[in-house]
Backbone as a printed PyTorch tensor [residue, N CA C, xyz], in Angstrom:
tensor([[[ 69.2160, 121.5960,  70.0730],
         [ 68.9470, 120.3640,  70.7800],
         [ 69.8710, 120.2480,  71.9860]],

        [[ 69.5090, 119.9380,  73.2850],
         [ 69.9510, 119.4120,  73.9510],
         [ 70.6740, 118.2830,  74.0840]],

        [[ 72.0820, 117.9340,  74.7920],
         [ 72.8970, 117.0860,  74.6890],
         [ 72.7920, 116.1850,  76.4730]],

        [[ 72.0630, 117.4520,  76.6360],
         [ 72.1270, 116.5590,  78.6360],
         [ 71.5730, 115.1500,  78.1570]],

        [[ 72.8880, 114.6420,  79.3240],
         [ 72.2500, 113.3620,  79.5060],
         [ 72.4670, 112.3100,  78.4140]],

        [[ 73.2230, 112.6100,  77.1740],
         [ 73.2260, 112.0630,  75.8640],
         [ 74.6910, 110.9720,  75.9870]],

        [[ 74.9210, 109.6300,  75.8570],
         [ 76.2110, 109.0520,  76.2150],
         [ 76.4070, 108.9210,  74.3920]],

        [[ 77.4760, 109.4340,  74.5450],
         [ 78.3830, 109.3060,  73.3170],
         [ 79.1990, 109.1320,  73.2740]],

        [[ 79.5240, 108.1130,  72.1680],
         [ 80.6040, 107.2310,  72.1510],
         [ 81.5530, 107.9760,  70.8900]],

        [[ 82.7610, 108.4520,  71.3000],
         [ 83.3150, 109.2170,  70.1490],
         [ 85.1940, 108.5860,  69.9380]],

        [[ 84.7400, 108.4400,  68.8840],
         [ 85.8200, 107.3820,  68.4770],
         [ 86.7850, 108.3830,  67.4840]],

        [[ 88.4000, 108.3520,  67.8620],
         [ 89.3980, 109.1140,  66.8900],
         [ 89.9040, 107.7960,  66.2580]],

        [[ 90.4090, 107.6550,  64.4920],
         [ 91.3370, 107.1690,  64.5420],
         [ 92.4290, 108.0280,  63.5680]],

        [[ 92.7170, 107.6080,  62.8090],
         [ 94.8700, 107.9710,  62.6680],
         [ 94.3500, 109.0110,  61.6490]],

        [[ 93.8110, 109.3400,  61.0520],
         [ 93.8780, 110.9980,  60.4800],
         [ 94.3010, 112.2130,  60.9340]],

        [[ 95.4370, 111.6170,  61.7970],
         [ 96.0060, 112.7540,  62.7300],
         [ 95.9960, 114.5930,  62.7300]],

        [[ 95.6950, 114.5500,  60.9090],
         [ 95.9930, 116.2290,  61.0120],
         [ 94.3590, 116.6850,  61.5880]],

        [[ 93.6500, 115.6300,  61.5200],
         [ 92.1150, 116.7300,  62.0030],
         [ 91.7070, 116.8890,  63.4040]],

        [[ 92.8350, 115.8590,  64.3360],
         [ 92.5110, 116.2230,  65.6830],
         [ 92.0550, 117.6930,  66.2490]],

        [[ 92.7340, 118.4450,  66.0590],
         [ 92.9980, 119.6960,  66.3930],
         [ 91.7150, 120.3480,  65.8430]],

        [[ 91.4300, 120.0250,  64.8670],
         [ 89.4760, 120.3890,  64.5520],
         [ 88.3920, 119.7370,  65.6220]],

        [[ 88.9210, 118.4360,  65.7410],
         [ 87.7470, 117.5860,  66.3630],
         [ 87.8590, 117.5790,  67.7600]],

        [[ 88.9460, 118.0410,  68.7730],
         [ 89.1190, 118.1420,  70.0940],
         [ 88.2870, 118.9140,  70.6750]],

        [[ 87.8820, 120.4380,  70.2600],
         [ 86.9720, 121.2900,  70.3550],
         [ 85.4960, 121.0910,  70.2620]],

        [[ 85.5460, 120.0540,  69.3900],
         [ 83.7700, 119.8540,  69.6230],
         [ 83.7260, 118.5450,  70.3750]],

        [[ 84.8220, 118.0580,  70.6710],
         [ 84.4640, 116.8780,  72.0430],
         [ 83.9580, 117.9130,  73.2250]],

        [[ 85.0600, 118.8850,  73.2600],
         [ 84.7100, 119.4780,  74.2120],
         [ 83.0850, 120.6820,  74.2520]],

        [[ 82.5820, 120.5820,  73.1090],
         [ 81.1940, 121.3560,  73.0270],
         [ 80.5730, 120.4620,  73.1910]],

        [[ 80.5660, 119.1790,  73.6130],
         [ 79.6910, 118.1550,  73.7760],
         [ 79.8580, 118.1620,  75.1060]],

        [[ 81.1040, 117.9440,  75.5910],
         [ 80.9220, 118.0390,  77.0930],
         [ 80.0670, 119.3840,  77.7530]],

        [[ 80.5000, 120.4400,  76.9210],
         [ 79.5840, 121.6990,  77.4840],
         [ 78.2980, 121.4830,  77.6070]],

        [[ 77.8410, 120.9940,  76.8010],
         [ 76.0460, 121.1150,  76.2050],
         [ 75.8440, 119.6890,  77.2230]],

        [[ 76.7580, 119.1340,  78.1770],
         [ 76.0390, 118.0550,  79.7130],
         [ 76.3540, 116.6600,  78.8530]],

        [[ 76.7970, 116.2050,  77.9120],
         [ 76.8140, 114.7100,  77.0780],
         [ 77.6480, 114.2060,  78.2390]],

        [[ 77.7100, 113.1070,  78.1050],
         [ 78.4750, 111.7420,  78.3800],
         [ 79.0390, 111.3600,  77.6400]],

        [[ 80.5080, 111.1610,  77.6180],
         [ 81.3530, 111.2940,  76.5410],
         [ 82.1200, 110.1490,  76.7090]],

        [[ 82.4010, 108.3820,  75.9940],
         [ 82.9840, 107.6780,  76.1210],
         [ 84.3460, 107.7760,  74.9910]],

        [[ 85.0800, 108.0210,  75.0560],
         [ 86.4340, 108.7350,  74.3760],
         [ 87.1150, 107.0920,  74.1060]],

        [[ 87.3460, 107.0170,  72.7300],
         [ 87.6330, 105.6710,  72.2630],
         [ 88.4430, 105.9460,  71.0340]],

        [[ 89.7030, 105.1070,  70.9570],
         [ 90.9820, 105.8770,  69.8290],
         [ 91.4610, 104.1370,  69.7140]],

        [[ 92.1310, 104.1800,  67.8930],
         [ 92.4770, 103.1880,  67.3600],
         [ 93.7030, 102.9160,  67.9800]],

        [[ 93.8990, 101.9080,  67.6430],
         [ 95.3920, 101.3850,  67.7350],
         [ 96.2230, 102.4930,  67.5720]],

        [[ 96.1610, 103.0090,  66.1260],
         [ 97.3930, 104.1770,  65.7820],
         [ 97.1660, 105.4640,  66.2440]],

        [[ 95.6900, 105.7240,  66.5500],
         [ 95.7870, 107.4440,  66.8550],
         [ 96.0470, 107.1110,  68.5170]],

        [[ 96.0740, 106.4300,  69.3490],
         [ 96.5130, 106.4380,  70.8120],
         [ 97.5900, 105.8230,  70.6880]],

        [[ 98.4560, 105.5180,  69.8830],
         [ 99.9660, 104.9620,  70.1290],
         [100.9740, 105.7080,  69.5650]],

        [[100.6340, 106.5340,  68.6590],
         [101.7580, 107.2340,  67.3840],
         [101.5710, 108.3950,  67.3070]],

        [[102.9400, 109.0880,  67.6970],
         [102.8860, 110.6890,  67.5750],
         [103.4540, 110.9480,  66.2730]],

        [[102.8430, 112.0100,  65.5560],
         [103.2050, 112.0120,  64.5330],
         [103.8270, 113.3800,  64.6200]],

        [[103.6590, 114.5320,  63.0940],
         [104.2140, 115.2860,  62.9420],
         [103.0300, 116.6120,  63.8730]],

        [[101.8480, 116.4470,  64.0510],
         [100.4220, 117.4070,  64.1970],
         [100.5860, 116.7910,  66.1060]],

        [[101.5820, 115.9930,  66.4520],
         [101.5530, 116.1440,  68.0720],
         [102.0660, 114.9190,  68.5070]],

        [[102.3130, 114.9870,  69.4670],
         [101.9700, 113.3520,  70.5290],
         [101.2970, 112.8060,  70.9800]],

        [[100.8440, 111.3970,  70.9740],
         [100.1030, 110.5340,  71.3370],
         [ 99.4140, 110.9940,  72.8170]],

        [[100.7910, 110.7220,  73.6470],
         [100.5710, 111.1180,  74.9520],
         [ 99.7520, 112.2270,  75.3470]],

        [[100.0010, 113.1260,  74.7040],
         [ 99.3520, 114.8190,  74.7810],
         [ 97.5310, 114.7790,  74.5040]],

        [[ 97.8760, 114.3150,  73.2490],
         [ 96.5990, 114.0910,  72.7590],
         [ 95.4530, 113.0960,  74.1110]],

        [[ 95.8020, 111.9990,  74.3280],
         [ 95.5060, 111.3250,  75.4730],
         [ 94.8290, 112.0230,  76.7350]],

        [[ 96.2540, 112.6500,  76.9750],
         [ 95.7880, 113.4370,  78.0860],
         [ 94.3370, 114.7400,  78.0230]],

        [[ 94.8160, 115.5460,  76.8190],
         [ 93.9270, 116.5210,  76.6550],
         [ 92.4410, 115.9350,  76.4250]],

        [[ 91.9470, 114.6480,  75.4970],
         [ 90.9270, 114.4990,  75.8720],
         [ 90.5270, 113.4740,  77.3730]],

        [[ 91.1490, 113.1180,  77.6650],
         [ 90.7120, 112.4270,  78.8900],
         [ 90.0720, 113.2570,  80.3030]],

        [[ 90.5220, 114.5420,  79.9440],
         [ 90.6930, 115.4890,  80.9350],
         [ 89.2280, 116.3030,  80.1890]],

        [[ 89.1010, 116.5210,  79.2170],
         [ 87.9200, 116.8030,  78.9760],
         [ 86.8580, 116.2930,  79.1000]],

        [[ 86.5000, 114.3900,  78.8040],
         [ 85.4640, 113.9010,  78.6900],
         [ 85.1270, 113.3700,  80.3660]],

        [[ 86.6960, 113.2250,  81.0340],
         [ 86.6190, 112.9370,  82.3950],
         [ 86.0910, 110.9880,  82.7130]],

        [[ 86.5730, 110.7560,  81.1850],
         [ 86.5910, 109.0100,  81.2830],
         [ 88.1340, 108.7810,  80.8050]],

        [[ 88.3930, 108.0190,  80.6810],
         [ 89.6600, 107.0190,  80.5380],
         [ 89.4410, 106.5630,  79.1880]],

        [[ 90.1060, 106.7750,  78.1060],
         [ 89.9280, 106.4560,  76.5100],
         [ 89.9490, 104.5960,  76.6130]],

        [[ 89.4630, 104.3230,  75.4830],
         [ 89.3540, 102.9020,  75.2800],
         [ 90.3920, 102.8760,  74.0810]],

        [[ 91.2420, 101.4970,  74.2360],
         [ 92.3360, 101.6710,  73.3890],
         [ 92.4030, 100.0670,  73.2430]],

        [[ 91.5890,  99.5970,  73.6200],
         [ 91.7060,  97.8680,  72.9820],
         [ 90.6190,  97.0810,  72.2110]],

        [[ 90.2990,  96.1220,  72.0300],
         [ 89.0210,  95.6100,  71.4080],
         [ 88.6420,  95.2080,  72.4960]],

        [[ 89.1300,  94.5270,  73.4610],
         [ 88.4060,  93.5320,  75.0260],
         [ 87.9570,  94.6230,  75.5400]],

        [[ 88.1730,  95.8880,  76.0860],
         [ 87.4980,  96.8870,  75.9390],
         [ 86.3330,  97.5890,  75.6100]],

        [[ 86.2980,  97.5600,  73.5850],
         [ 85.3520,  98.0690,  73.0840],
         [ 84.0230,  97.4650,  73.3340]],

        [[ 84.4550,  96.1430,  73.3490],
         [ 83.3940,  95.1680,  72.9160],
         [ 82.1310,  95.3650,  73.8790]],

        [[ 82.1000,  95.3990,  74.9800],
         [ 80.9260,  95.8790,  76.2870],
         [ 80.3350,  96.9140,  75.9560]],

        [[ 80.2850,  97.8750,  75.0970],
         [ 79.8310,  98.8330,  74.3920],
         [ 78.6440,  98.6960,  74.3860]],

        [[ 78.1700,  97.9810,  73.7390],
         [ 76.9260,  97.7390,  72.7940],
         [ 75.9010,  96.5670,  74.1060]],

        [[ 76.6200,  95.2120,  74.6400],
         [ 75.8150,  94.2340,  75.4330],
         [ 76.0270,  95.2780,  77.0680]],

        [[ 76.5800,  96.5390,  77.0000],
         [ 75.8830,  96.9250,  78.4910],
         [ 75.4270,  98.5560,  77.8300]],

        [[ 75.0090,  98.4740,  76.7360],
         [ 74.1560,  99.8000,  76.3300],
         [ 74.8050, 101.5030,  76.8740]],

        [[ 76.2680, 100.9110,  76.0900],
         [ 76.9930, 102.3240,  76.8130],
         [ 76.9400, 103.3160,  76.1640]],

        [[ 76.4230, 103.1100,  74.9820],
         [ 75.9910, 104.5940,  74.2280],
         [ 74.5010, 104.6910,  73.6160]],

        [[ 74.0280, 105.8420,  73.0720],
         [ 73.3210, 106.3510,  72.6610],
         [ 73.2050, 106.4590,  70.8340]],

        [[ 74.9470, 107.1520,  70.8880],
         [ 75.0140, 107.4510,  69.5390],
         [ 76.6180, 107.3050,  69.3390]],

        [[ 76.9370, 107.0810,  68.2590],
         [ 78.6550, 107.0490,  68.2890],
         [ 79.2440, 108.0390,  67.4630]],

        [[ 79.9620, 108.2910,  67.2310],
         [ 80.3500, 109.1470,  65.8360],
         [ 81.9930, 109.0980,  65.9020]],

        [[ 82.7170, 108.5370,  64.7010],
         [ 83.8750, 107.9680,  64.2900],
         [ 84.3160, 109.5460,  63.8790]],

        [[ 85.3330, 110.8250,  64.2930],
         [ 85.9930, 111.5860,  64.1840],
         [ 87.0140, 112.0300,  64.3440]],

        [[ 88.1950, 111.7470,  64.0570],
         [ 88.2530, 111.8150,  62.3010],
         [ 87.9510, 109.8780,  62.0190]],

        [[ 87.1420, 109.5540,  61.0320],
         [ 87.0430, 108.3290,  59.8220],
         [ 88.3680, 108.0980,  59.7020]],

        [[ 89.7180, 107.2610,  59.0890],
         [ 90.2750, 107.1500,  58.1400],
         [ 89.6880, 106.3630,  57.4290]],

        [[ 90.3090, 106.2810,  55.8840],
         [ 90.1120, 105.6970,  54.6480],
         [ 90.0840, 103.8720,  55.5090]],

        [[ 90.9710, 103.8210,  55.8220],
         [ 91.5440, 102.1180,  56.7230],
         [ 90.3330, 101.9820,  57.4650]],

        [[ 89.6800, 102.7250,  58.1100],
         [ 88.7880, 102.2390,  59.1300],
         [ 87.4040, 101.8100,  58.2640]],

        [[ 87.2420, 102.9220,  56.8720],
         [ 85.4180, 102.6460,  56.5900],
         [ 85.9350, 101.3170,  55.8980]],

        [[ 87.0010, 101.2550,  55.3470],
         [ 86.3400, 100.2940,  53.8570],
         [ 87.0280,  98.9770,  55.5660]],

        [[ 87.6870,  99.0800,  56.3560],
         [ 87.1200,  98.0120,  57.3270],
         [ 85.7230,  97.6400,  57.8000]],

        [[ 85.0760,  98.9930,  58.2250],
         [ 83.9110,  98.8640,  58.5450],
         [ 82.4610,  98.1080,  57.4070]],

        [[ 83.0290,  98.9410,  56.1590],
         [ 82.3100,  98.3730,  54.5970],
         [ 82.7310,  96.7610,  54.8760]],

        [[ 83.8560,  96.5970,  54.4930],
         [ 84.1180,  94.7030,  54.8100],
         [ 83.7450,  93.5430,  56.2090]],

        [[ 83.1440,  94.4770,  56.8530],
         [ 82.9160,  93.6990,  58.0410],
         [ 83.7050,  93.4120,  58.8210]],

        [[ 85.4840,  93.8900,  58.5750],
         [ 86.7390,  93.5990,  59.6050],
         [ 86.8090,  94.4900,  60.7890]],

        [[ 86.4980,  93.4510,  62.0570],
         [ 86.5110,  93.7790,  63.0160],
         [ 87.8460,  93.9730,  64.1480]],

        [[ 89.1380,  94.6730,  63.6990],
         [ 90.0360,  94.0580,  64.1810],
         [ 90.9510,  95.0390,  65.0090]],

        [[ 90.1720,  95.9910,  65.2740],
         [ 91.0000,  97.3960,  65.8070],
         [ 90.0440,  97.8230,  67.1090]],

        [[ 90.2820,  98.8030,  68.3630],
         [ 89.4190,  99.0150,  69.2440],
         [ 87.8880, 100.2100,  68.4780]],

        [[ 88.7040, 101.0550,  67.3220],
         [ 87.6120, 101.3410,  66.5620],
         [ 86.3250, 100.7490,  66.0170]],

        [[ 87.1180,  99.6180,  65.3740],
         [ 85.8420,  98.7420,  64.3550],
         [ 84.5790,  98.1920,  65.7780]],

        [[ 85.5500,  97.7490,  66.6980],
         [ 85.0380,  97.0020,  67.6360],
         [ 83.9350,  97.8350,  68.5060]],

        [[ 83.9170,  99.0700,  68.2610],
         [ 83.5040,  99.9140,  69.3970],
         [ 82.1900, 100.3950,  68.2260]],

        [[ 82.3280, 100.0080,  67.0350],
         [ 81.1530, 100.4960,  66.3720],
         [ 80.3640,  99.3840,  66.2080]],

        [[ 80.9100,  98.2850,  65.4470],
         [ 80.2140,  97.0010,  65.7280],
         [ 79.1780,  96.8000,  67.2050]],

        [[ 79.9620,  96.7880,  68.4050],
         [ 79.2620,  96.6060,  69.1050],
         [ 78.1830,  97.9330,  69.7510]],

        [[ 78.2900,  98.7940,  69.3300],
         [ 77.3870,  99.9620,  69.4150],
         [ 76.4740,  99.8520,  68.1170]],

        [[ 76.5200,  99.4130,  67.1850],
         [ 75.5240,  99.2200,  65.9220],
         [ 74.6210,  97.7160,  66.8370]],

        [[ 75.0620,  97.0350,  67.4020],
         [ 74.2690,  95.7610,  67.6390],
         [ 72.7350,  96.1460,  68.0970]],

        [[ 72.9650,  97.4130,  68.6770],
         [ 71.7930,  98.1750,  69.2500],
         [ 71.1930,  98.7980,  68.5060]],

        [[ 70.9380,  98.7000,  67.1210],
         [ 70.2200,  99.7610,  66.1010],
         [ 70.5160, 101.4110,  66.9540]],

        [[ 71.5950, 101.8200,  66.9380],
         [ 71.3690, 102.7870,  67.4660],
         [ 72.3390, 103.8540,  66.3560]],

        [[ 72.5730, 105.3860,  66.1490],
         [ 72.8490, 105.9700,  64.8050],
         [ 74.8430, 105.8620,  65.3520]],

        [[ 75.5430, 105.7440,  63.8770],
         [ 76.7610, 105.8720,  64.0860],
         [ 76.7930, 106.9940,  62.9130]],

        [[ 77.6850, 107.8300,  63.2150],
         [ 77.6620, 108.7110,  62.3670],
         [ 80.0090, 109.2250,  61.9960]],

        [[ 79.7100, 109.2450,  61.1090],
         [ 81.2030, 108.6070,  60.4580],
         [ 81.5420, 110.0020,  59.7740]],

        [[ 83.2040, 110.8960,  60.2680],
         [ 83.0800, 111.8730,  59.8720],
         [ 84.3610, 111.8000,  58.9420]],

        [[ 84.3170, 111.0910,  57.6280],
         [ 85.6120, 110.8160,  56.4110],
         [ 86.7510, 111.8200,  56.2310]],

        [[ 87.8350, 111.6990,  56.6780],
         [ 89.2130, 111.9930,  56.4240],
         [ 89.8970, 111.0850,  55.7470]],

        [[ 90.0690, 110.4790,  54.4810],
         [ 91.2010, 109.8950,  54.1300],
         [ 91.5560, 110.6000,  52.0980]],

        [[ 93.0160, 110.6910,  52.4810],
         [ 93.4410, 110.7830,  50.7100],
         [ 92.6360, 109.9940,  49.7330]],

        [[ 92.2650, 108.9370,  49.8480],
         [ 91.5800, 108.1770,  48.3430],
         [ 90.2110, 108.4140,  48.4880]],

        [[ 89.5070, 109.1520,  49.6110],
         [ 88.1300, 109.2700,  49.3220],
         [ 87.4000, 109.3430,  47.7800]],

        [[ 87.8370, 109.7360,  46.9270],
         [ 87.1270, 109.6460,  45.5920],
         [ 88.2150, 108.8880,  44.6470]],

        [[ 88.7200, 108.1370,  44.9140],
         [ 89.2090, 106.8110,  44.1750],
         [ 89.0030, 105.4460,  45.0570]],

        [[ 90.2030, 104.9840,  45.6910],
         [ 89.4250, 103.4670,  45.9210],
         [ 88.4150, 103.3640,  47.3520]],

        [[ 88.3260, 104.4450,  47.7340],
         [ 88.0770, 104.6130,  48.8740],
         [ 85.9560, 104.9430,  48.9430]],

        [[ 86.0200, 105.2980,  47.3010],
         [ 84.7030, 105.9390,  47.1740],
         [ 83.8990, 104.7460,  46.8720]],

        [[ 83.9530, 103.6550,  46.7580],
         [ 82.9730, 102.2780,  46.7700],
         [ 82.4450, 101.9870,  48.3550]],

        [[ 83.8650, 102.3060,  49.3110],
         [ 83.4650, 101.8590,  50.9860],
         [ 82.6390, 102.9710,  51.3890]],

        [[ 82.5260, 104.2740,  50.8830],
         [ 82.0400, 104.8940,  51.1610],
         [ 80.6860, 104.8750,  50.8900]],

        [[ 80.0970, 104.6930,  49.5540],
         [ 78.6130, 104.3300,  48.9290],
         [ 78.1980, 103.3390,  49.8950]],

        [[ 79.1280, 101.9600,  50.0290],
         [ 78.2700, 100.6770,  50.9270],
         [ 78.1200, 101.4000,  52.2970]],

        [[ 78.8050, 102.2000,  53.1630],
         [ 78.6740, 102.6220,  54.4920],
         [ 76.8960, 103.4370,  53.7890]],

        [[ 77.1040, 104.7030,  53.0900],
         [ 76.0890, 105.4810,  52.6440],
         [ 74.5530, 104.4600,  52.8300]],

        [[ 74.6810, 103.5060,  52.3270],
         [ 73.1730, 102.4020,  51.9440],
         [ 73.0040, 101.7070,  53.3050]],

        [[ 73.7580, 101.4020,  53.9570],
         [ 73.7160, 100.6680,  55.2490],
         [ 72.8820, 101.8640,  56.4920]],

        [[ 71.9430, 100.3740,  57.0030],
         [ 71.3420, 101.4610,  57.9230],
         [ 71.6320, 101.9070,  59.0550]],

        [[ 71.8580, 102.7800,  59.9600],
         [ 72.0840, 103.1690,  61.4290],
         [ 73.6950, 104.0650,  60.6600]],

        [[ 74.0520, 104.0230,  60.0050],
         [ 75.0650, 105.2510,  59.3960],
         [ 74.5820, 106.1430,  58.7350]],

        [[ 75.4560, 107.1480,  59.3920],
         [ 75.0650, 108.6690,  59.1540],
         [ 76.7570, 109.4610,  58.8140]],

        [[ 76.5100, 110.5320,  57.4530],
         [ 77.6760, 110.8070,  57.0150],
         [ 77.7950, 112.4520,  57.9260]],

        [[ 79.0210, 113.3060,  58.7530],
         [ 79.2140, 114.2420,  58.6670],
         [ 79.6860, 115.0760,  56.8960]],

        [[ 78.7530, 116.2000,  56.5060],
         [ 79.3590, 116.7030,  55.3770],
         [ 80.5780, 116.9430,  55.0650]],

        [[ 81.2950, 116.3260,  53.8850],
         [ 82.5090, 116.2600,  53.3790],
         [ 82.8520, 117.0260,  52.0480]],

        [[ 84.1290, 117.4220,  51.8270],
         [ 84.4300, 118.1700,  50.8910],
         [ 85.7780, 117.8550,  50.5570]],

        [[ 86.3510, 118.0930,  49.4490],
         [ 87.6890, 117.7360,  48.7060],
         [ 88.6420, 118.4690,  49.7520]],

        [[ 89.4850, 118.0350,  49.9430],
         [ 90.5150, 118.5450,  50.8650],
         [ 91.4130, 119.5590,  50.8760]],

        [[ 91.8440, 119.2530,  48.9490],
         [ 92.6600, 120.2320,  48.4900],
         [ 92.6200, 119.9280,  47.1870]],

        [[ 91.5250, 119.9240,  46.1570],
         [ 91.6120, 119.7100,  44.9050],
         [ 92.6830, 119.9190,  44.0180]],

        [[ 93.5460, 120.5850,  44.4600],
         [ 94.7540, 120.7580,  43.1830],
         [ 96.3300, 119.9800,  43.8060]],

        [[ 96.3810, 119.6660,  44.8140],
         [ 97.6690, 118.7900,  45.1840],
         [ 97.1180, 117.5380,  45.8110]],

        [[ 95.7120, 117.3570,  45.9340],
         [ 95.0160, 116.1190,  46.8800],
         [ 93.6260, 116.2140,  45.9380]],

        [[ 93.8770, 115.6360,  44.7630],
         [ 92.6170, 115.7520,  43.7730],
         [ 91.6060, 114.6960,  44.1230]],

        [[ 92.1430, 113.4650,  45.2200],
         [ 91.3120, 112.2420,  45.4570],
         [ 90.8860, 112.4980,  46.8680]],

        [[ 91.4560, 113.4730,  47.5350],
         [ 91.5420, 113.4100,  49.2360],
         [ 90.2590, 113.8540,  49.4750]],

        [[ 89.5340, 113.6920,  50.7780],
         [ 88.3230, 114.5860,  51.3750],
         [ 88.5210, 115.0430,  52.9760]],

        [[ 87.8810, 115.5060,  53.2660],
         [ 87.6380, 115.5780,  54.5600],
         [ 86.4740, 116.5110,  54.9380]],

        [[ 85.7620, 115.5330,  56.1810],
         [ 84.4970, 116.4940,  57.1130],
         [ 84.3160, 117.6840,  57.3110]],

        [[ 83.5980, 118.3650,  57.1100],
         [ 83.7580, 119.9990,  57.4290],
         [ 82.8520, 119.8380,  59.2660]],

        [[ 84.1180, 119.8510,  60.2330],
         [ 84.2830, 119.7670,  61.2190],
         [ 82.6410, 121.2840,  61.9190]],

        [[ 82.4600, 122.4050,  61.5730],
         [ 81.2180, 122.4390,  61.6340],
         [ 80.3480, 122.0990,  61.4980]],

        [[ 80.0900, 121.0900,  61.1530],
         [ 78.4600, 119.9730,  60.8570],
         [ 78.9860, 118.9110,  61.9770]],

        [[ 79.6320, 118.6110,  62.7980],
         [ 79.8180, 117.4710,  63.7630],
         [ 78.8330, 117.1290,  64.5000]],

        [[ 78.2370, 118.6110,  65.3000],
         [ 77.4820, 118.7550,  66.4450],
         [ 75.5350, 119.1430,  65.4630]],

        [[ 76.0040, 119.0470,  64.3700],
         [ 74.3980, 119.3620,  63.9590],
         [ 74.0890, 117.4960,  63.3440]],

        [[ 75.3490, 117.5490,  62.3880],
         [ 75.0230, 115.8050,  62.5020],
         [ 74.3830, 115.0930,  63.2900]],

        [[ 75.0310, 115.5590,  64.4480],
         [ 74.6350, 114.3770,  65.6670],
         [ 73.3960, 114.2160,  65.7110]],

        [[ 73.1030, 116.1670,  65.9940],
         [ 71.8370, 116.3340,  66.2240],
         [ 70.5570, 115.6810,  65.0700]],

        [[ 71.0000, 115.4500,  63.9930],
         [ 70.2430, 114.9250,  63.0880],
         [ 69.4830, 113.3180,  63.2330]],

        [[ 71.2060, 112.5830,  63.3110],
         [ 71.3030, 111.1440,  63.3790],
         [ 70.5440, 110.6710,  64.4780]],

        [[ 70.4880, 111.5430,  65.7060],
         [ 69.6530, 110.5070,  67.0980],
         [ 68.6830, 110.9930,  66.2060]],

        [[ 67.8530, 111.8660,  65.6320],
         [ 66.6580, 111.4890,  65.3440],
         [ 66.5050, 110.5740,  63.6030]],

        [[ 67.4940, 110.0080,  63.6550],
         [ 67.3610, 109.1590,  62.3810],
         [ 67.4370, 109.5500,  61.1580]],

        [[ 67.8270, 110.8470,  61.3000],
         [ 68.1890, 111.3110,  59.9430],
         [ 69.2070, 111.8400,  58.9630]],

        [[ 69.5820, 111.8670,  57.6470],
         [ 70.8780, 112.4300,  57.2880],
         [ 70.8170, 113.4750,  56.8140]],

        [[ 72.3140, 114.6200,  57.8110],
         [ 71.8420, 115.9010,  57.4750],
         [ 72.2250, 116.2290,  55.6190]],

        [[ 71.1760, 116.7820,  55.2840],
         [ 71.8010, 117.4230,  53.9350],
         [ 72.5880, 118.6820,  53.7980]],

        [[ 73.3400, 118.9430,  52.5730],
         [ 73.7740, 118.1220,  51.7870],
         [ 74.6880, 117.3060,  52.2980]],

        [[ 75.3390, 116.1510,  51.8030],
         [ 76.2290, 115.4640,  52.3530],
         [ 77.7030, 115.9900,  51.4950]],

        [[ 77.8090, 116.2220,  50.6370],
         [ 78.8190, 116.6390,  49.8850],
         [ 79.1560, 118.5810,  49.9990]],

        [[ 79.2240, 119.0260,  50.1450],
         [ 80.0760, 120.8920,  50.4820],
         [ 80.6670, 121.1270,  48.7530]]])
């Protein structure tokens, strides 16, 4: 599938170790001609952790998508009432962001940037990084699953024997996801 011409709205938040997976297929999106609106939480554009710096990170995608990241809610919010995307996709998910998104808390430039991109029935597609994915984390996950205009990237246990609850996206299905979700559908399997 073709990406020309496609505005996507691609949102990081604080699952910091999967950047370094997910930077690369921002940038295969830019290859394949997308429109790339580059949008990061509170914590993944403010906090360098141990996997890099904020700043770095910043720079490297800004320079790829060739927009200016969105890093506030007054910001996000024009998203959706001036039809700035197509399709969104949350990469990396944290655990903090779905079961926000599951509760309806709108309170980060993330939540805000999906909210107002869902106002448009249009596909969000959510790629889960957090430790409790299969403990408290696996209820926000089922309500996102049943809700319509969400779409899951395939996920798998992270590290079953020192992270027996953890998951994370298998960062090859990003760009076929997508391709799934604009046409309304969820790729199978969802689980690896």
């Amino acid at each position: 599938m073709s990406f020309e011409g496609a505005k996507i709205g691609f949102v990081l938040t604080g699952s910091f170790c999967t950047f370094k997976k997910v930077i690369p297929k921002i940038k295969e999106l830019k290859e394949k001609k997308a429109s790339i609106i580059p949008i990061m939480s509170y914590n993944a554009y403010n906090l360098d952790t141990k996997f890099g710096k904020a700043e770095d990170f910043i720079i490297e995608i800004e320079n790829i998508c060739e927009n200016k990241i969105i890093h506030t809610i007054q910001d996000a919010e024009p998203i959706g009432p001036k039809g700035l995307t197509d399709i969104m996709i949350i990469a990396p998910c944290s655990g903090n962001t779905m079961a926000k998104l599951a509760c309806d808390i709108i309170d980060t430039p993330a939540t805000m940037a999906a909210k107002s991109h869902l106002r448009n029935n249009r596909p969000l597609v959510i790629a889960p990084s957090t430790n409790n994915g299969l403990s408290g984390n696996a209820e926000n996950i089922g309500k996102l699953l049943n809700r319509k205009n969400y779409f899951f990237v395939p996920f798998k246990q992270d590290n079953p024997i020192t992270k027996p609850r953890s998951i994370v996206f298998d960062s090859d299905y990003i760009i076929k996801t997508l391709e799934f979700a604009i046409k309304g559908e969820q790729i199978s399997p969802i689980l690896l």
